[in-house]
Structures are given as C-alpha cells and as structure tokens.
KOLGUVO-250180 format. One line per field, with one value per residue (C-alpha): residue number from 0; residue in one letter; x, y negated, z. Coordinates in pm, 1 decimal, padded with zeros to 6 digits. Layout:
BEGIN
vexkol c(NUM_...)
balo c(A_...)
xx c(X_...)
yy c(Y_...)
zz c(Z_...)
END
This chain:
BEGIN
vexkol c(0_1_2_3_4_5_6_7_8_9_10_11_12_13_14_15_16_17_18_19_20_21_22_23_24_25_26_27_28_29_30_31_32_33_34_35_36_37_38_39_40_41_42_43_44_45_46_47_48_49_50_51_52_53_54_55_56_57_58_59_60_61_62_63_64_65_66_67_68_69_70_71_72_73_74_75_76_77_78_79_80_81_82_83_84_85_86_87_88_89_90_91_92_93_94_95_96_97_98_99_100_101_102_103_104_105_106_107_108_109_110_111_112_113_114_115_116_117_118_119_120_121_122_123_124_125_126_127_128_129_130_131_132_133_134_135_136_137_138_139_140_141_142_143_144_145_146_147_148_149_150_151_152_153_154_155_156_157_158_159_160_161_162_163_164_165_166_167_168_169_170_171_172_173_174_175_176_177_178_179_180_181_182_183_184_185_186_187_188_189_190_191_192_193_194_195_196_197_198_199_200_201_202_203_204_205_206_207_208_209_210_211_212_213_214_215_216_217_218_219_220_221_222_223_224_225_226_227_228_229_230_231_232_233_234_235_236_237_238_239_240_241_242_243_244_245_246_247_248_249_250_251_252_253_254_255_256_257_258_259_260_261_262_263_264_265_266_267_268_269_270_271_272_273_274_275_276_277_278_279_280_281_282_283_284_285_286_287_288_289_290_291_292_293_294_295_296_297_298_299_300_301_302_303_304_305_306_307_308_309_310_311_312_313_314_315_316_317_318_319_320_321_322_323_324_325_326_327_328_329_330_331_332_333_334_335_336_337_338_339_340_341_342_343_344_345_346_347_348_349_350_351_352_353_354_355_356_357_358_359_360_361_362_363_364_365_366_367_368_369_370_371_372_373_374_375_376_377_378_379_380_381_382_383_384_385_386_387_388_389_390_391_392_393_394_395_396_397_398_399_400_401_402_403_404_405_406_407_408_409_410_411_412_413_414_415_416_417_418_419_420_421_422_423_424_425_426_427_428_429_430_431_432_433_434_435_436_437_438_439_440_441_442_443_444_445_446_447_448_449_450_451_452_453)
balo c(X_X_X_X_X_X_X_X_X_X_X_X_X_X_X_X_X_X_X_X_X_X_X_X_X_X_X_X_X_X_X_X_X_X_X_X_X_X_X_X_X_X_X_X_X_X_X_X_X_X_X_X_X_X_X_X_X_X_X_X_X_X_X_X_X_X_X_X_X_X_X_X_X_X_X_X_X_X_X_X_X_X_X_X_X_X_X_X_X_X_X_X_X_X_X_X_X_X_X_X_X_X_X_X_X_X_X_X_X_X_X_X_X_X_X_X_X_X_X_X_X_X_X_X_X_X_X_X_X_X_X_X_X_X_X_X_X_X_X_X_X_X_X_X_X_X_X_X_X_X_X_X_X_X_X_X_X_X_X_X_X_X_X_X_X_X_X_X_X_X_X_X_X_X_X_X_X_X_X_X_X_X_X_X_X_X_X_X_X_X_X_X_X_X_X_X_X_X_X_X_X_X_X_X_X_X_X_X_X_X_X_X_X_X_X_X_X_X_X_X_X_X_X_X_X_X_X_X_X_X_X_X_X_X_X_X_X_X_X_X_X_X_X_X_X_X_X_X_X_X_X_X_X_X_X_X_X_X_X_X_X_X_X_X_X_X_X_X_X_X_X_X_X_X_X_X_X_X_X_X_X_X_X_X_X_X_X_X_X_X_X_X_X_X_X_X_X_X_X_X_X_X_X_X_X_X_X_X_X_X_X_X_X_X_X_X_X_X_X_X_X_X_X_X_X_X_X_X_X_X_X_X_X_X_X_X_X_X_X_X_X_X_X_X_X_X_X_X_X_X_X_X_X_X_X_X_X_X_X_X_X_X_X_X_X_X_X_X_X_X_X_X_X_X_X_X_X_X_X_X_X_X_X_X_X_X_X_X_X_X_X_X_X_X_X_X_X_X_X_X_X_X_X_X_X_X_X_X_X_X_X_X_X_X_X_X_X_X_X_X_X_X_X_X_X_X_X_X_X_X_X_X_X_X_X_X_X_X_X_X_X_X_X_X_X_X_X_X_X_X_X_X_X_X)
xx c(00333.2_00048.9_00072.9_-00154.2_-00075.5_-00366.0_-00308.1_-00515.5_-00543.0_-00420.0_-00360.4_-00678.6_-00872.6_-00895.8_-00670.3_-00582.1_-00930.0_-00941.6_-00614.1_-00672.8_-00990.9_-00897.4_-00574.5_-00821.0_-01070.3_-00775.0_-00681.3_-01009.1_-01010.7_-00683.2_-00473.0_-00149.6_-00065.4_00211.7_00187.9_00409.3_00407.9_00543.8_00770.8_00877.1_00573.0_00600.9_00190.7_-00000.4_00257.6_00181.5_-00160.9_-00068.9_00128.7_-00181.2_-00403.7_-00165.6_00042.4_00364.7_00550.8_00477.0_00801.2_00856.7_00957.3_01104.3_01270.5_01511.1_01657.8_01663.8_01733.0_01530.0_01703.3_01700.3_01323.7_01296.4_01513.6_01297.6_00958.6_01106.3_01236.9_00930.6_00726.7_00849.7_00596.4_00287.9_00004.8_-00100.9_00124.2_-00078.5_00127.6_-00028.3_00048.8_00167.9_00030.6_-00148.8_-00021.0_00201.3_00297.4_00656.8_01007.5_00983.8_00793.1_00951.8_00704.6_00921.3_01076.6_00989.5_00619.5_00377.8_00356.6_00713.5_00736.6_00449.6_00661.5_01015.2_00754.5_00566.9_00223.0_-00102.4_-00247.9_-00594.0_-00667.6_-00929.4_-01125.7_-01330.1_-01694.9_-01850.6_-02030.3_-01871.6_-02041.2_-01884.8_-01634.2_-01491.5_-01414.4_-01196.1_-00998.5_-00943.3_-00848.5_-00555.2_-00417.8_-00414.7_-00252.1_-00018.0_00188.8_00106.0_00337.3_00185.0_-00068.7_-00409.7_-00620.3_-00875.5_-01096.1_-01209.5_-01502.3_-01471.2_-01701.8_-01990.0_-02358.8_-02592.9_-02554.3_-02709.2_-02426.6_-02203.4_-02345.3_-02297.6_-01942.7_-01869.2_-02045.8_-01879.6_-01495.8_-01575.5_-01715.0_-01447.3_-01142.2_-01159.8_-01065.0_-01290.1_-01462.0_-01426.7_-01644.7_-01723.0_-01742.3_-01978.9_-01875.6_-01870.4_-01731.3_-01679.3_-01397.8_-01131.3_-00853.4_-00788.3_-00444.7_-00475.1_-00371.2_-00056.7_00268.9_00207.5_-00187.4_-00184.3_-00342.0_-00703.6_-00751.3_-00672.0_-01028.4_-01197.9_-00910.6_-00988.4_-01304.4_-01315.6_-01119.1_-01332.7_-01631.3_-01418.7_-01369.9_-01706.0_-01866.2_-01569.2_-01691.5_-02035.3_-01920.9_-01630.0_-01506.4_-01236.7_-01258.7_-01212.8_-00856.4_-00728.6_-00760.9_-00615.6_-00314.6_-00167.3_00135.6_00484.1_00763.1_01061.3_01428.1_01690.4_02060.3_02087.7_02232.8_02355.5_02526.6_02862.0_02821.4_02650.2_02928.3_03222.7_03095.6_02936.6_02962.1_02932.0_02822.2_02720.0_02369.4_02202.9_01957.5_01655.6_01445.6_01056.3_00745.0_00447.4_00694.6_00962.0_00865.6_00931.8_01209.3_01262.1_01211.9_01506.9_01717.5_01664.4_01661.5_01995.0_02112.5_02005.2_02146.1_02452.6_02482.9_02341.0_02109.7_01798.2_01716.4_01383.9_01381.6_01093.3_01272.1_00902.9_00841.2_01267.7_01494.4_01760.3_01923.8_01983.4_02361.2_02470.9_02769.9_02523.7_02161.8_01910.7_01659.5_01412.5_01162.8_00818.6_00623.9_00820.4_00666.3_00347.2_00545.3_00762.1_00612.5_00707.6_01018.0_01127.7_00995.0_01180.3_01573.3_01692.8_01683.4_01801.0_02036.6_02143.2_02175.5_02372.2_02610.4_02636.7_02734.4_02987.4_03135.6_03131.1_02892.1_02799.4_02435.3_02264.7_01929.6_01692.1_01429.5_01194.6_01553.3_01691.3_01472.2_01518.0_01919.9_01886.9_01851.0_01521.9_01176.0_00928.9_00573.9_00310.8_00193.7_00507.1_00546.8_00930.7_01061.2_01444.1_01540.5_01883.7_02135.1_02440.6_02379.9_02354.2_01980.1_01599.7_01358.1_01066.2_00733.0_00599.0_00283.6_00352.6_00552.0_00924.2_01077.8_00870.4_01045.2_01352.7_01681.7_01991.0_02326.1_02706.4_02949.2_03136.2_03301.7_03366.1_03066.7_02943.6_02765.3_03029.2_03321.5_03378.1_03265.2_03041.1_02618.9_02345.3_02032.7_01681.1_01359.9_01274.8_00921.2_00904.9_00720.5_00973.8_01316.1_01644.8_01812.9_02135.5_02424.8_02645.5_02808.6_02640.7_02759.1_02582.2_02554.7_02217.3_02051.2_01695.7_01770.9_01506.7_01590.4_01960.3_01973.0_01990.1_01684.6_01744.6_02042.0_02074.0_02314.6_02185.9_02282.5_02492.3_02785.6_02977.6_03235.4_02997.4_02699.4_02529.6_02173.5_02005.7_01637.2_01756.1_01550.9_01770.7_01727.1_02048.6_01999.5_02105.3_02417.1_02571.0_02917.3_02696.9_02618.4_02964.1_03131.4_02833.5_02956.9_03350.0_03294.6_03161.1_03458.0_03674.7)
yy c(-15702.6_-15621.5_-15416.9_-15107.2_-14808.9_-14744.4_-14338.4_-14135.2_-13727.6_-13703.8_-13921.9_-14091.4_-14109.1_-14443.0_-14594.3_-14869.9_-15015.7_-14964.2_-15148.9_-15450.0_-15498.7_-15524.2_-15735.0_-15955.0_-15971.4_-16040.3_-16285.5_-16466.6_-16518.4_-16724.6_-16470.0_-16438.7_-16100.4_-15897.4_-15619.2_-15308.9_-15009.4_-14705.3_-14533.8_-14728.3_-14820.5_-15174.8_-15198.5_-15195.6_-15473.4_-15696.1_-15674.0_-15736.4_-16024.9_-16152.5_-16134.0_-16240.4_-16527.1_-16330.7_-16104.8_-15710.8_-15492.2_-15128.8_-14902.4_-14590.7_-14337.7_-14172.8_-14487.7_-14688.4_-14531.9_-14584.3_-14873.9_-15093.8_-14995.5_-15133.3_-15463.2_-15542.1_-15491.9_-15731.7_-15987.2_-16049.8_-16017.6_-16233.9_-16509.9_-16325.6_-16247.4_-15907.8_-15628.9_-15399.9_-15082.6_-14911.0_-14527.0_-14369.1_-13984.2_-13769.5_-13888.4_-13609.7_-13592.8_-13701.1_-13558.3_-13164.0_-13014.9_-13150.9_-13358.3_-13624.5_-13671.1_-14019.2_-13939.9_-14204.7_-14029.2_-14050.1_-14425.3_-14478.9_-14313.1_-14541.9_-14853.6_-14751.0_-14836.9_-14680.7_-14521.9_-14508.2_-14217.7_-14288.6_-13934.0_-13852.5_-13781.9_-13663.9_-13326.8_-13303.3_-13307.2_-13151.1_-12994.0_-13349.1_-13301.5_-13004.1_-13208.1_-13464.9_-13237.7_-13098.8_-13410.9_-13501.0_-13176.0_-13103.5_-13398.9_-13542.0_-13835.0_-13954.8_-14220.2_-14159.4_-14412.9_-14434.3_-14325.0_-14469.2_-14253.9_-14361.9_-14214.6_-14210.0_-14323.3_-14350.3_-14449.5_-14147.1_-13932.3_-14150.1_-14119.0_-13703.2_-13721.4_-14002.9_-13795.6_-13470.9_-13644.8_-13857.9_-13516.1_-13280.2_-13483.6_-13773.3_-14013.9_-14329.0_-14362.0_-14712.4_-14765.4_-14641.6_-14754.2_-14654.2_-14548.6_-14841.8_-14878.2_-15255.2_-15260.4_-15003.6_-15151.9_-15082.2_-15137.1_-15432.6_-15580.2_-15408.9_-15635.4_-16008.8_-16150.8_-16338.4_-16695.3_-16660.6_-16356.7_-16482.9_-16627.9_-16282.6_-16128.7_-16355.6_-16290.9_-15934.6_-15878.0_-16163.3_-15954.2_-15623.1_-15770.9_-15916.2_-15542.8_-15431.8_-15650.8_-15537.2_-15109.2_-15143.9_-15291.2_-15539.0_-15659.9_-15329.5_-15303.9_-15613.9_-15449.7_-15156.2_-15280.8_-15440.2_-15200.9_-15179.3_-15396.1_-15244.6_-15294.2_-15256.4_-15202.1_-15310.7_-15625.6_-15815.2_-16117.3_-15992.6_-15837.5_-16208.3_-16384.5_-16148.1_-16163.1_-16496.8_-16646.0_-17052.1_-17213.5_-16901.0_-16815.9_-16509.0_-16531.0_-16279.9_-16160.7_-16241.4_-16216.0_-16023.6_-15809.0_-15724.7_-15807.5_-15463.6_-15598.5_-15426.2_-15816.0_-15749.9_-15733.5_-16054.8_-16219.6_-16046.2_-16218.1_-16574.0_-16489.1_-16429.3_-16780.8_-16737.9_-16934.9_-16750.9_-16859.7_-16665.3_-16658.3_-16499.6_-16309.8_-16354.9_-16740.5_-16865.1_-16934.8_-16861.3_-16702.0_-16974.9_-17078.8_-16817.8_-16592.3_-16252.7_-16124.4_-15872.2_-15700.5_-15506.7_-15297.0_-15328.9_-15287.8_-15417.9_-15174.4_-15320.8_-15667.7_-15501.4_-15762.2_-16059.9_-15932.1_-15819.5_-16200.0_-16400.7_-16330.1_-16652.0_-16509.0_-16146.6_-16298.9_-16505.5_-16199.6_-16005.3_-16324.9_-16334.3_-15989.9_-16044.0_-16281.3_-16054.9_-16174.9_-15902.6_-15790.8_-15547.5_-15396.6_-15121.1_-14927.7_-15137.9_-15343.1_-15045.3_-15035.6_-15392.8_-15355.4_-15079.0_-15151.4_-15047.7_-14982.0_-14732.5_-14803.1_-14518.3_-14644.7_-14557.6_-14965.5_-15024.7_-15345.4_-15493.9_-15483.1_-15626.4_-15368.3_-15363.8_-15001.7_-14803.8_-14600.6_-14623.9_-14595.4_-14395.5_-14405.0_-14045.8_-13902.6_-13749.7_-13881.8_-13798.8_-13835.3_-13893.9_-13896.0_-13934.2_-13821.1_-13990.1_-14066.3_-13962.0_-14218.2_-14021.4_-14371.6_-14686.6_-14932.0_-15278.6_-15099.0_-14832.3_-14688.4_-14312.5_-14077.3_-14311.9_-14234.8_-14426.5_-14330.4_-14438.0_-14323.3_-14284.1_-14336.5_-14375.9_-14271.0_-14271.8_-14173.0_-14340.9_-14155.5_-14249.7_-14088.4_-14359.0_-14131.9_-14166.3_-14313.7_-14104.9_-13736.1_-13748.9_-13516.3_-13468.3_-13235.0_-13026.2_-12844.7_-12927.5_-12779.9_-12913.0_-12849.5_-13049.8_-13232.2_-13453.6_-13723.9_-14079.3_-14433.4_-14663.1_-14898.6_-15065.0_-15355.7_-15563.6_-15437.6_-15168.2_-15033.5_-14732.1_-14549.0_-14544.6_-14825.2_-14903.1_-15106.1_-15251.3_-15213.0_-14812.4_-14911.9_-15277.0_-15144.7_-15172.5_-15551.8_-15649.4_-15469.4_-15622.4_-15958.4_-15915.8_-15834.9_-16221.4_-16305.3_-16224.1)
zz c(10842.7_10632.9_10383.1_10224.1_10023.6_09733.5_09640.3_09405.1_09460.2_09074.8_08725.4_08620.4_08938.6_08918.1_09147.1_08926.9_08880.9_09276.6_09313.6_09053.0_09231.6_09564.6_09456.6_09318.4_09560.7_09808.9_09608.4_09614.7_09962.9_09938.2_10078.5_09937.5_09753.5_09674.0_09455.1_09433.3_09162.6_09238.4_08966.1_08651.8_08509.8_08349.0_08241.1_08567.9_08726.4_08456.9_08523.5_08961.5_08819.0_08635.6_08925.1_09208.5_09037.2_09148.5_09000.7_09123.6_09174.6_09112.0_09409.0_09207.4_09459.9_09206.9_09120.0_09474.0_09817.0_10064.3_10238.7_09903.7_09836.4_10147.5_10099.1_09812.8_10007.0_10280.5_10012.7_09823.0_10090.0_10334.2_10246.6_10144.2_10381.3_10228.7_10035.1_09826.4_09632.5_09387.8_09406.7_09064.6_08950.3_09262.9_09629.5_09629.9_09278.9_09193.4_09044.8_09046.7_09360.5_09662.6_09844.3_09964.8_09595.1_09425.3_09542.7_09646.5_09972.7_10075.5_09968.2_10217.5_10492.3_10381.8_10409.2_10709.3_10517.9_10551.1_10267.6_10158.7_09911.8_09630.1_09529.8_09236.3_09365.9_09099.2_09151.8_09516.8_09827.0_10129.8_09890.8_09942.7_10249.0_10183.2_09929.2_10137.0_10442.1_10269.0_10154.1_10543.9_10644.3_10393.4_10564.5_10821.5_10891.8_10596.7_10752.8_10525.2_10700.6_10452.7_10184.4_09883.9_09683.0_09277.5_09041.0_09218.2_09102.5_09436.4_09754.5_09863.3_09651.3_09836.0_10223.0_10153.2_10075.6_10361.1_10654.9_10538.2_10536.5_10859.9_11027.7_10884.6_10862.1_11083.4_10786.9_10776.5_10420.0_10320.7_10075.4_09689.6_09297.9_09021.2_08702.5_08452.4_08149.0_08164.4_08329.8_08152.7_08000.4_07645.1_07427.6_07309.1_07667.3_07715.2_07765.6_07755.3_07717.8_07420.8_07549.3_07395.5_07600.8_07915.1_07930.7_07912.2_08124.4_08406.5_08374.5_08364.8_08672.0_08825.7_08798.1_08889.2_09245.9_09256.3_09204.7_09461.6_09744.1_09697.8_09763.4_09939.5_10250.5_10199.6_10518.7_10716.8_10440.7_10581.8_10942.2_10853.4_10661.0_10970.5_11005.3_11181.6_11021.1_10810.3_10832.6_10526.5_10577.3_10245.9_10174.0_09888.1_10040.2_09990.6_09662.5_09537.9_09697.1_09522.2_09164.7_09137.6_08791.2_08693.5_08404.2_08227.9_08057.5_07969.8_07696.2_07755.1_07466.2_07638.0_07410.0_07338.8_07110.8_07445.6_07846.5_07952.8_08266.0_08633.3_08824.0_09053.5_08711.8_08626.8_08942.7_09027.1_08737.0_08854.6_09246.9_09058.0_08946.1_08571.1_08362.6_08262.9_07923.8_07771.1_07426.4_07105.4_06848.1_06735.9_06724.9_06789.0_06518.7_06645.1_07023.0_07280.7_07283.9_07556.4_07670.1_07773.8_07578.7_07719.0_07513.4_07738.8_07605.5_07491.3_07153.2_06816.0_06610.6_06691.5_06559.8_06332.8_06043.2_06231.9_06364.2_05987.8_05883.2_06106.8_05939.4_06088.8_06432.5_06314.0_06121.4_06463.8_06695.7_06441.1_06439.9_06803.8_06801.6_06516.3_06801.3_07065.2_07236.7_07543.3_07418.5_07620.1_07491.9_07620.5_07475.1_07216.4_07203.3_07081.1_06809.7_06716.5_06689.8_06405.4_06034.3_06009.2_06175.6_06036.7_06177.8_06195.3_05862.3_05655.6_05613.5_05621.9_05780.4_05824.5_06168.6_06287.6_06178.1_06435.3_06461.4_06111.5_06129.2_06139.5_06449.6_06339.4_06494.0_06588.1_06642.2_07060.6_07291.9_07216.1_07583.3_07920.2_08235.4_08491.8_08332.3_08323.4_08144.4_08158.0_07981.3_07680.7_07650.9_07833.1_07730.3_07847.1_08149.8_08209.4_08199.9_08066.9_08277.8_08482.4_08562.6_08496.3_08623.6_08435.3_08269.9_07944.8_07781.8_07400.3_07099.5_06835.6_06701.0_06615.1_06353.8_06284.1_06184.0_06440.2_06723.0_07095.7_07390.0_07643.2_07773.6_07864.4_08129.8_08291.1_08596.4_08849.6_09158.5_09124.7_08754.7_08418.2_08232.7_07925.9_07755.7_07479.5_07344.1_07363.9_07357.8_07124.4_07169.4_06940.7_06997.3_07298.2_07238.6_07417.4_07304.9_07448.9_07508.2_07880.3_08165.3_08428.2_08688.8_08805.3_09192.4_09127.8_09012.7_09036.9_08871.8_08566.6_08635.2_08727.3_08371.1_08176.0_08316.7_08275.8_07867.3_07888.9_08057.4_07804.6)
END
C-alpha cells in the first residue's frame, strides 16, 4: 500500500500548500489519490476533494480508535494507487501533551505511513539540522523518511540546509519551495466553490503543482510511500445488517451556506439503507418529502440575507418539525434553527425559530477544541446520561433563554478544565454547537433513526 504522511514542525509551516501540491501533481500523472486530514478540520478536505475528485476523510484520534481510523483508511483506499494525509498543527502537536494523543505522529504509527516533515528555512542553516534531529529522536517509531524545506529563496539557501540534515540526521531532503504569494488561499474559498471560481481554482492549484515538480521530487515520494499494509478489527457488517432501514430518506441541508459533514456520516447513512437527498435552504423552496433532516455546519451568517429571504423553505422546516419530523442540526445548523441571526454588522435577519433566541456573531473565537457532552435528557441522539464526543469551532453565541440539553466538558490529563451547558432539544429536533462524527458512537445513529420510526 502506498500511502505518505505530509507533517509540518508547527501551525503555518506550510504543509498545506506542500500537500495540495503534491495531491495535485499526483494527480496529474493519472494516479489515483486519496486524501486524509488529520483532526476535524472540514476546509483543507474540501480543497483534497477538489483536487482528487474523491472525497478526503478525517482521521481524528479522540473521536475514532485506532482500529476504525484504520477501517476507514482501508475502505477508501482500497482502489486508489496513492494515499496522501495531511498532518494537522506541529507533528507532535495534539490533545494536551501526550505525544501519542490525537497527534499527527501517532496517526502515522496506527497507519504504518512514512512521514515527510516540511521545515521553515528561512534564516536557518545548520540550525536545521538540529530541528529536524529532535523531531527524529523524540520518537522514534515514528518513520520521518523525508524532508521538505518551505520558505526558502535560493538554491544555494537550500543546498546548506539539505547537506547539514543529510550529514547530521540521516533524513533525505526531498526537495524545497519559495515563498510566493500566489498561491495562499484567502476566505472567499472556504466551504463550497461557487461555479465561476472553479476556473481560477483549477488553475491556481494547476500552477501550484507545476512550481512543485520543478523543487521537489515527486518521484522519489512515490518510492517512499510504498509502506506495510494495515488491518482493522473493526467491522460494520453486523451493525449494517441489524439496523437496516427501507424506504426511508434523509434530507441533508448542502450549499455554499452548510457542507460542513464528517463523509463516513453520510455514507453510514446510505449503508444503512437510506436515501440521501441534498437539499439548499439557499436556492429550495421547500425540504424534500423525507422522514430524517441533517443540518451540518458551515457559514449562514455569511448567507444570513438569503437564508432570512427564502421564508418558504424556513417556513417548510419549521412545518416538518411541527410534524415531528427527526431533524438533527450541528453547528452553522444551529444557528439556522433559532429565531434570529445577528451578523457582525448589527443587520438582523429571521432565522427558523424552533428554538426561542438569537446567534450573535462575535469578534474572537468563542469555543476551539475537543470537549464533549453528557445527556441531562434523553434527545434524538441520546438518552440521559449518555456521551457524545466532538469538537467545537465557532465564532458566535446562541442566547436563549430555552434550557440545554447537554453537560458539556473539555477535559486534559484526566481533569475537567472547563464546563458549560450546551445543546437544544425540543420534541424531534436536536440542535447543538457540538461535530460529531457518528463512528464514535453508533447508539447515536440507531436512536436518531427509531424517532423516524415512530
């Protein structure tokens, strides 16, 4: 199996520029590629999933165990010639300071997968080589089999560095990247690519991989990646097989407003014998005819206009609702089911309104991070008493004065650090800040299903 683990030594070292490039460049020799994130970032996927024409999965430690990380690896990969997983933070960064805890590092070791570590260059020359050196020995089943040198603006710069690491750490240097501006991404591409920029998308990362090939040695990656195959005890069959459900469809909110979804959610959903119908709460009229909804997450205050213009399809949630319809919704779909939405601009706009309050746009970022949630009640997911575990990522606030369905808890080293009380749930609906990704706990799926049994 081939498959390559693309690590920076911290946040912003440019390991995703490295990794779209070399996804691309991959991809332009024909070879099929499948792309991995670790943690639970939704943005860089959707980028993978741009470039590769199939759709990148998260492999987030705190919410999987190693044998269903695995599983998914093996799934999606069965038919691909290449896997490439992008690392998330610093190698060894992860929950709290335990090396081997939802770290990039310790996913490498679950998947067997060589790693190549991209390094900032700038003003380093041999100093490199110390860097690079303790990110070897600070674990060493953790297979770094390459270098990558970003930031750097001469060959000559880059020769330094690569005959210091070679020399010091026995590490082959694979290649480097100038600095250039061209290729950041800004804002305006996060979630779904509105259609008239997929030209200059395409063409962007086509000239990313094109300035890839010419510092860094694709070829050398391929020979590398070859790696020792992966088994999974995990397995599904018998879970599929016990709570299969016919001639039911679940209607999912997808748009440029809400496309924040783990894969493996959905596709769980379609194993299970379900119709996947995608809706727009932006451009629809009304919710598909269905017995289940999901509202991910994504950006409705960006879209809070159009989402506060289009009352026929608020108007045809709330209904479903009003019949009981099971209606799970997450994050941005949070935001959506309140009564109102208050943008950064003060502009007020009508949301749904199953759950009394207004989501509030804020300045910082309100809650970042792994945490998760103790039932005060039974809900669509659980019953009281029950844990999910997720992540939440948001910049805003849902004040309400509607009592909470959660106990939620971010923990480190065994201890609570923080507590709060999130979530809301009212007759079949269930809306919360909290991303879950149903693999952690299929209870959740199988009581989400039985409310659209009744």
């Amino acid at each position: 199996m081939k498959k390559i683990l693309i690590a920076g030594t911290s946040s912003g070292v440019g390991k995703t520029t490295i990794s779209l490039g070399i996804m691309q460049a991959l991809s332009k020799r024909k070879m099929k590629v499948q792309s991995y994130k670790v943690g639970p970032d939704y943005i860089d996927p959707s980028y993978h999933t741009f470039i590769t024409g199939r759709h990148s999965r998260n492999l987030d430690s705190y919410m999987l165990d190693d044998e269903k990380i695995k599983y998914i690896v093996n799934k999606s990969s069965s038919d691909a010639d290449i896997s490439v997983i992008e690392g998330v933070m610093g190698l060894y960064d992860g929950f709290g300071i335990d090396l081997d805890d939802c770290t990039s590092s310790y996913t490498s070791k679950i998947l067997k997968a060589p790693v190549i570590l991209v390094i900032n260059g700038k003003a380093m020359a041999a100093s490199s080589a110390a860097m690079v050196l303790g990110y070897k020995e600070i674990d060493k089943d953790v297979n770094i089999k390459g270098v990558i040198v970003n930031n750097v603006k001469t060959k000559r710069h880059y020769e330094i560095i690569k005959s210091a690491v070679e020399k010091y750490c026995d590490v082959e240097v694979l290649g480097y990247f100038p600095p250039n501006s061209e290729f950041s991404l800004d804002s305006r591409h996060l979630g779904l690519i509105p259609s008239v920029e997929l030209d200059s998308l395409n063409e962007k990362f086509n000239n990313l991989a094109s300035e890839i090939e010419k510092y860094i040695d694709i070829d050398r990656i391929i020979e590398i990646s070859e790696s020792e195959d992966i088994k999974s005890d995990f397995n599904l069959d018998e879970f599929i097989k016990t709570n299969r459900v016919f001639k039911k469809k679940v209607a999912v909110a997808y748009d440029k407003a809400f496309n924040f979804y783990y894969r493996e959610n959905i596709e769980l959903l379609e194993q299970l014998g379900l119709d996947i119908e995608y809706f727009s709460p932006l451009e629809d009229s009304q919710v598909p005819k269905c017995e289940y909804i999901y509202i991910g997450g994504g950006f409705p205050e960006i879209f809070a206009k159009n989402l506060h213009n289009n009352k026929s399809m608020r108007n045809s949630i709330l209904e479903a609702h009003n019949k009981k319809i099971p209606i799970y919704a997450e994050c941005g779909g949070l935001m959506y089911l309140g009564e109102r939405l208050l943008d950064t601009d003060d502009k007020n706009y009508d949301m749904i309104g199953i759950f009394r309050g207004t989501s509030r746009m804020t300045s910082s970022l309100k809650r970042f991070g792994y945490c998760y949630g103790v039932a005060k009640k039974d809900t669509i997911l659980s019953k009281k008493g029950d844990i999910i575990k997720g992540h939440e990522f948001h910049h805003s606030v849902f004040e309400s004065d509607e009592n909470c369905a959660y106990t939620m808890r971010k923990e480190r080293e065994g201890k609570v650090v923080d507590e709060w009380d999130g979530g809301y749930s009212k007759e079949n609906t269930l809306a919360t800040y909290l991303h879950t990704h149903f693999f952690n706990n299929l209870e959740c799926l199988v009581n989400f299903l039985e409310r659209g049994k009744e």
